[in-house]
C-alpha positions in Angstrom: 112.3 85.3 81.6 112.6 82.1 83.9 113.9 84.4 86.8 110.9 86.4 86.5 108.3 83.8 86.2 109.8 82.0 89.5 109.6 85.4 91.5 105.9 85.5 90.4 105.1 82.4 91.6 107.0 82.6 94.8 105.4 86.4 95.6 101.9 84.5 94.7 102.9 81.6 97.1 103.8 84.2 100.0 100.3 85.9 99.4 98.5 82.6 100.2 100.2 81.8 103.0 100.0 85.2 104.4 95.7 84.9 103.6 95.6 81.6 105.1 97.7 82.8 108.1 95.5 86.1 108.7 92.5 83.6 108.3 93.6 82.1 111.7 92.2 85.6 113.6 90.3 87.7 111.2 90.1 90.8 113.5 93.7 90.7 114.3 94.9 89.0 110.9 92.8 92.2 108.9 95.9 93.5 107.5 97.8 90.8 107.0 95.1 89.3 104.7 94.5 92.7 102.7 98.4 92.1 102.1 97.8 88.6 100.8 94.9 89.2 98.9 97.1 92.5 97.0 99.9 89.9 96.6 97.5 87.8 94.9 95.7 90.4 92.9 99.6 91.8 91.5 100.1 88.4 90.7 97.6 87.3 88.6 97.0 91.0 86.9 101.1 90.2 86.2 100.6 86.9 84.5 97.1 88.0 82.9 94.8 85.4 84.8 91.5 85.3 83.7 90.5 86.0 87.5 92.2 88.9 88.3 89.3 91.2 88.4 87.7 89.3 90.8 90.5 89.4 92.9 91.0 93.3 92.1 87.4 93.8 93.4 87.7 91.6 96.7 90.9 93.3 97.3 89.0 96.8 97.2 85.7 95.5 99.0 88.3 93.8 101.7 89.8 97.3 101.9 87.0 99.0 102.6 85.4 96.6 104.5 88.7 96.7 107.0 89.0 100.2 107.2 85.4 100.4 108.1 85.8 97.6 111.4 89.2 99.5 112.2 87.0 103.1 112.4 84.0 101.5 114.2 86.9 99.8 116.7 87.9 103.5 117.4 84.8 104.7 118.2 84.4 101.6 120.9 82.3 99.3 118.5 79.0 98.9 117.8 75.7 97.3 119.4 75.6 96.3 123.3 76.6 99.0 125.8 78.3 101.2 122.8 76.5 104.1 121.4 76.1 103.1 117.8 73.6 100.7 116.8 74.1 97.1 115.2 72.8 98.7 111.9 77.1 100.1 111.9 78.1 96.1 111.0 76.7 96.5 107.9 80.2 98.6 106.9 81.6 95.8 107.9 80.3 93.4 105.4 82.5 94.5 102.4 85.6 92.2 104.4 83.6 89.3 105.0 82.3 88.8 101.4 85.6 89.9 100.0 87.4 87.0 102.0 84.6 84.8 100.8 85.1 85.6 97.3 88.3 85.3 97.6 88.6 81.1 98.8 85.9 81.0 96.2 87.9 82.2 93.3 91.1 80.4 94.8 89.6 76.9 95.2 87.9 77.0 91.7 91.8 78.2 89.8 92.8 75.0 91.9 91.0 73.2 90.2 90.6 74.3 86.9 94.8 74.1 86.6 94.6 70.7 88.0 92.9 69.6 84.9 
């Protein structure tokens, strides 16, 4: 059961250093904070967190919200001297607040096992 709980811990640890690492180039770094944030969600649905909906749901919107910027990217982008309009960002939206959500939820665990 020990084994088990250490793997956990150590796959959780690996999914915040991979968020924090995407975090450094969040165009570039897309993917490897969708496979931070799933590390994160497995983990806490696996230890039954209180927060793992919330991390379920940012790891969806993030999903969404990064399949959306890769598709606009494919189709040259959106706004200046591209054919779609800036209204086509609002796809992109989903990642942002995602990510947001997800430092959000992160910080307050921090601190709420630190008591």
């Amino acid at each position: 059961m020990e084994k088990k709980t250490n793997w956990i811990r150590i796959i959780y640890i690996i999914g915040i250093v991979s968020f924090i690492i995407g975090t450094l180039d969040p165009l570039e770094g897309s993917v490897v904070i969708l496979a931070g944030s799933a590390l994160i969600s497995f983990t806490s649905f696996k230890t039954n967190d209180c927060h793992w909906k919330i991390f379920l749901a940012s790891l969806i919107m993030m999903m969404i919200g990064v399949v959306a910027l890769f598709y606009l990217s494919s189709l040259g982008g959106f706004g200046g001297s591209s054919d779609l309009s800036w209204w086509w960002g609002i796809f992109i939206l989903p990642y942002p607040i995602a990510w947001f959500m997800t430092v959000i939820t992160l910080i307050i665990r921090a601190f709420k096992k630190a008591k």
